[in-house]
C-alpha positions in Angstrom: 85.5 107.1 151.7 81.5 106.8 151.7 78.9 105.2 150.5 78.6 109.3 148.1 82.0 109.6 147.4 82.8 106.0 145.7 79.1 106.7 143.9 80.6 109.3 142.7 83.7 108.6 141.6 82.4 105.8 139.5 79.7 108.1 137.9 82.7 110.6 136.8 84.8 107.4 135.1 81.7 105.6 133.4 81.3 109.4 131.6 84.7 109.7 130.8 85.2 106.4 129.3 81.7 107.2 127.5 83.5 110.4 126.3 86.0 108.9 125.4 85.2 106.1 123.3 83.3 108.4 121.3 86.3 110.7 120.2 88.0 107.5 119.2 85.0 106.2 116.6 84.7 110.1 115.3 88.5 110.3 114.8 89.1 107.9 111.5 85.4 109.2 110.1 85.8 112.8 110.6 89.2 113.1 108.2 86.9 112.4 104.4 84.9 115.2 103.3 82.5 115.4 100.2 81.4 118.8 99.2 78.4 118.9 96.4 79.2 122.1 93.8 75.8 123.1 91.5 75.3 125.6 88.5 73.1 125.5 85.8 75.3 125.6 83.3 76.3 122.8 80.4 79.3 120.7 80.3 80.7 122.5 77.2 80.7 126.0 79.5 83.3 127.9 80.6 81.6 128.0 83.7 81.3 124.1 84.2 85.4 124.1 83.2 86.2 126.3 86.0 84.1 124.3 88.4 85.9 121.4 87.0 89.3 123.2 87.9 88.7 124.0 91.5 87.3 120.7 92.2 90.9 119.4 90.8 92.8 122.1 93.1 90.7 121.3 96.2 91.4 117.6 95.9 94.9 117.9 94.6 95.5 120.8 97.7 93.7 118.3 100.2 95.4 115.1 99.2 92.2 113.6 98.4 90.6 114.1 101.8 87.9 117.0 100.2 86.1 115.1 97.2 83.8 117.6 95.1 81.3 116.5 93.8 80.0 118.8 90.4 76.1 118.8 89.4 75.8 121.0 85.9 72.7 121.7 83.6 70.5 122.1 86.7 70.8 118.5 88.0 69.7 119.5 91.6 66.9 122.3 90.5 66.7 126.0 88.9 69.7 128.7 90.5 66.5 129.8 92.9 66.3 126.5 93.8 69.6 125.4 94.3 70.2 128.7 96.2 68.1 128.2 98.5 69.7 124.4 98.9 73.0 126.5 100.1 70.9 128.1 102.7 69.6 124.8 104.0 73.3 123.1 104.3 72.1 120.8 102.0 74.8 121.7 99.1 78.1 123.1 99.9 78.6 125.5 96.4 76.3 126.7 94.0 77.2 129.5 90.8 74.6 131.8 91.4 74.3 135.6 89.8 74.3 138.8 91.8 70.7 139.1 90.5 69.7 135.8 91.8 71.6 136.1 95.4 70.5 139.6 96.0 66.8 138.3 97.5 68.6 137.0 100.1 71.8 139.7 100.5 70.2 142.9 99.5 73.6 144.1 99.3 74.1 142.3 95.9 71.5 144.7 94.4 74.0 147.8 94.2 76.2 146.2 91.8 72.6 145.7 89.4 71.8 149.3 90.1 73.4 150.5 86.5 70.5 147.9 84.9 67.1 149.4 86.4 
């Protein structure tokens, strides 16, 4: 072999030891997830009960490796707001109306066509 070949060889190994080591740090990590679910309605709605029953059937469904995590009365901003949030990444679920989503998905307009 040359002086290339062993150069190399040992640049291939170093990057898959590199490679990896990495999927073995990610593998414990990666098996949790916590999901954030807004509305902006109170704790005595119907709406906040049902939120409160998914977040029960996710974790129960998941063994406890999904963990929801329910904002009501507008605890991370207005519907606009929290909307918007959903875009971003930065929360997972949000109770929005069809009035509220259809600035962003003007397809949610045709079923508020009967109200104009």
């Amino acid at each position: 072999m040359n002086k290339n070949s062993k150069v190399y060889l040992i640049c291939i190994f170093v990057l898959l030891v590199v490679l990896f080591s990495g999927l073995l740090v990610v593998g414990e990590a990666s098996t949790k997830y916590s999901l954030n679910l807004a509305h902006i309605s109170p704790v005595e709605h119907p709406a906040h009960k049902g939120s409160l029953l998914f977040k029960q059937l996710v974790e129960e469904r998941t063994n406890g490796e999904v963990k929801i995590e329910i904002y009501p009365n507008s605890t991370l901003g207005s519907a606009p707001e929290y909307t918007e949030q959903m875009k971003l990444g930065a929360v997972a679920f949000g109770l929005s109306t069809s009035g509220q989503l259809q600035q962003w998905v003007k397809e949610c307009a045709a079923v508020m066509i009967p109200f104009f």
